[in-house]
N, C-alpha and C positions, 0 to 999 in steps of 0.2 A: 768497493775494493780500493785499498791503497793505493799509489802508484809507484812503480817502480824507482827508487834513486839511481840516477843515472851520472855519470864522469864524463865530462870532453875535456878534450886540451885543444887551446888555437895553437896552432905550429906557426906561429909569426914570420912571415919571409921575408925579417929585416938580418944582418949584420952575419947571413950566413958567408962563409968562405966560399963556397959553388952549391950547389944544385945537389950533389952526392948529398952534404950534409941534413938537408933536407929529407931529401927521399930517406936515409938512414934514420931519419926523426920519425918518420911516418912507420917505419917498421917497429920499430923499439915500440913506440904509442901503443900500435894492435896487441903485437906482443905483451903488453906489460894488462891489458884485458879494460883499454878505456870503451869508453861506449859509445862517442862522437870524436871526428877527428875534425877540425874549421882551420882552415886558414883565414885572412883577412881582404878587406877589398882597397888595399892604399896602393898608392903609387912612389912613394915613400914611404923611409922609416918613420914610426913614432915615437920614437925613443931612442936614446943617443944622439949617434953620428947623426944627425941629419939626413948628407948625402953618403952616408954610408951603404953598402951594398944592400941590393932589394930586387927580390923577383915579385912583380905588382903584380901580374892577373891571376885574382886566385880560382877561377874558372880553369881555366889552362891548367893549373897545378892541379884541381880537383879529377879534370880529365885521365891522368895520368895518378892518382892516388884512388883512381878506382878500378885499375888496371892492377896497380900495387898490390892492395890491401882484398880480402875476401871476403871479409862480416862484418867489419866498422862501417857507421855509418859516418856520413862525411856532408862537409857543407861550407860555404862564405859565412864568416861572423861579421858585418853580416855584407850583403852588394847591393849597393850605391846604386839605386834608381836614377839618379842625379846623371850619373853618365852611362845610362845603361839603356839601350831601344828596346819597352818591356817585350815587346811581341819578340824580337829576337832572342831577349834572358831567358824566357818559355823555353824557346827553342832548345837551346844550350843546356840548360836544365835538364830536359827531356833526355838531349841526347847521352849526357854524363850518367842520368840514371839508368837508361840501359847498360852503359861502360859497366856499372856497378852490381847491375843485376837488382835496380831497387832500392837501395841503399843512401841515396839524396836526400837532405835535409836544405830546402828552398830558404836563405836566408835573405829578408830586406832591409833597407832603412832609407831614414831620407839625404844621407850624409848631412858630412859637420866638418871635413878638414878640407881646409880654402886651397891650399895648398896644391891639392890634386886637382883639383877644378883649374884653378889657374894654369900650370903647368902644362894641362893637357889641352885647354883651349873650352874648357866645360863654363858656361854660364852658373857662375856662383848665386846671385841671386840672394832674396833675406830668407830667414828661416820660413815667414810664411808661404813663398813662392816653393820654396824645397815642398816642404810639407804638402804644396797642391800640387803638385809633377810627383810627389809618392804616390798620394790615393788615385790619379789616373791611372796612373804606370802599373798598380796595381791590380787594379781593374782588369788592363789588357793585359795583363801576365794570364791572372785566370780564363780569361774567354780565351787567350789563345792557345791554354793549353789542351780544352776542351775541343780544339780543333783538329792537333797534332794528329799524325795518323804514321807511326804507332804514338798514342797516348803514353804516358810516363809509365814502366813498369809497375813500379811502390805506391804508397800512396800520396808521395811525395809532400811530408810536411810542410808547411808556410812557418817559419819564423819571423816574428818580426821584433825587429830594435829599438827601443826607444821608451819614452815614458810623459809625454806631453799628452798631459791631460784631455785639452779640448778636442786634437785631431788626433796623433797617434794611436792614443787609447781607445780611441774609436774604432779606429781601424783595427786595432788587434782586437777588440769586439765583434768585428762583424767579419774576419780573413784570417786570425791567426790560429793554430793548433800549437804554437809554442811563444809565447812571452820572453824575449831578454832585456834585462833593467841593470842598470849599475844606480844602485842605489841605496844607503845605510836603511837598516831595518823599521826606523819607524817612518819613514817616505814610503818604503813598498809596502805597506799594512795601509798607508793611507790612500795610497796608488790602487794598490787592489780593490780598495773599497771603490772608488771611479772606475777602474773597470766593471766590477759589479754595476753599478748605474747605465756606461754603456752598454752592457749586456743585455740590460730590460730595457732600453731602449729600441734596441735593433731587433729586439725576439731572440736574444743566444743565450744561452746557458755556458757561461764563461766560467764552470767549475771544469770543462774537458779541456782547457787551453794548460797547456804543463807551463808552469811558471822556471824560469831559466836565468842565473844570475852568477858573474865572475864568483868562482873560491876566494871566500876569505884574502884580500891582500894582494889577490893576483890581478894585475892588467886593470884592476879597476882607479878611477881617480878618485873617487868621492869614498873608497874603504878602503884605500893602501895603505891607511896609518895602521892596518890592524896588526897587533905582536905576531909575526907566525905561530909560537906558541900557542897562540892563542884562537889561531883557526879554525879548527874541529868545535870548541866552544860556540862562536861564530856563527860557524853551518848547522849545528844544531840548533841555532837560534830561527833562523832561514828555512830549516827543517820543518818545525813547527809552524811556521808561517805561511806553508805551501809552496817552496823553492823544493824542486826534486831534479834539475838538471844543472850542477855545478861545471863552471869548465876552468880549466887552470893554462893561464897565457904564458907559453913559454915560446922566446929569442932565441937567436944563434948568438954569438957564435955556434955554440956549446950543445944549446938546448939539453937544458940539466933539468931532468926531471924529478929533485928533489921532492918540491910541493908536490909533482903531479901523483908520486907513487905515497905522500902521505894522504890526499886526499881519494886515493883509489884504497887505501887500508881504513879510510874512516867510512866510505860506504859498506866496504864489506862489512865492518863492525854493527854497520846500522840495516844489513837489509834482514 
């Protein structure tokens, strides 16, 4: 059986004017019938102003966007192991998905901007040291959720971030129920194929893992050259390739959801 095409938008909590405009973003999103709503896990903006304005924990925002919201599901795109006590992010998790009724989408990664590390007093570390403080972290995310009493309502997906072959892809072999890549199309055909290997490596069957990648042009660095025009082209490329959870990265000010309400008419077009 096929799988369902699915739409998020990250709600970016950089450059908004207060807190309303926000929460007003998260109503419009449900309303307009996306399928995932994510915020991000910085501490700063990445994009623009630099110190431009910015509400960093997207935990706390999520707290309060499941109070909001009634039937979107909701999540971190993704939260930063790097400065996170995994047995505590369980916790927090847990408790957001009851806020939600179920509804939590567990997102990780190993971070990448120095910037929040430093700022906040976080050991930055080189990418290989990230990468082994992810697969612990991740570890005791699961055994402590298994402890939790009450347990997570949902079934609380694991997303994971990233696309390095030797460790990442590992890990999303043997922990992840959803894959997110920012990555032009013929890298994730060649990425998938290595997941496939870790797959039969660890014993998983890495066709139930829903693959998850930015809309066409949106938020991504490695496919931002793409024409908007030319987006839906794009995602039916992705389409075919086994991409079925697109999300479209929209900023304040404003949060104009131009892309987002074209890429909510191209799923409907295609489901």
């Amino acid at each position: 059986m096929a799988r369902k095409i699915r739409i998020g938008v990250q709600l970016q909590q950089q450059h908004a004017h207060d807190y309303h405009a926000i929460r007003d973003a998260v109503s419009r999103a449900e309303d307009a019938g996306v399928d995932v709503i994510f915020n991000w896990d910085h501490f700063y903006p990445l994009h623009g102003d630099p110190d431009g304005t910015h509400f960093g924990d997207g935990w706390t925002l999520l707290a309060a966007w499941a109070e909001q919201t009634s039937h979107v599901e909701l999540g971190v795109l993704v939260t930063c192991l790097g400065y996170r006590n995994p047995d505590l992010l369980a916790d927090i998790a847990r408790t957001v998905d009851h806020i939600s009724g179920g509804r939590v989408v567990l997102g990780v990664g190993a971070g990448w901007f120095e910037k929040d590390y430093d700022e906040y007093g976080y050991e930055f570390g080189t990418a290989g040291s990230r990468l082994g403080l992810f697969a612990d972290s991740l570890d005791r995310v699961k055994a402590r959720l298994t402890k939790l009493n009450p347990p997570p309502v949902g079934p609380l997906p694991i997303l994971i971030g990233g696309s390095g072959e030797r460790k990442t892809l590992r890990e999303v072999a043997k922990h992840a129920d959803i894959w997110h890549s920012f990555l032009p199309l013929p890298e994730f055909v060649r990425k998938s194929a290595v997941l496939e290997e870790h797959g039969a490596a660890v014993g998983r069957d890495v066709s139930q893992i829903e693959r998850s990648m930015n809309w066409p042009g949106s938020g991504s660095t490695v496919i931002k050259a793409v024409d908007p025009a030319q987006a839906p082209s794009v995602a039916d490329d992705f389409l075919a390739a086994g991409v079925t959870l697109f999300t479209v990265g929209v900023g304040g000010p404003d949060y104009d959801f131009t892309t987002l309400n074209e890429a909510l008419r191209w799923r409907d077009a295609n489901s």
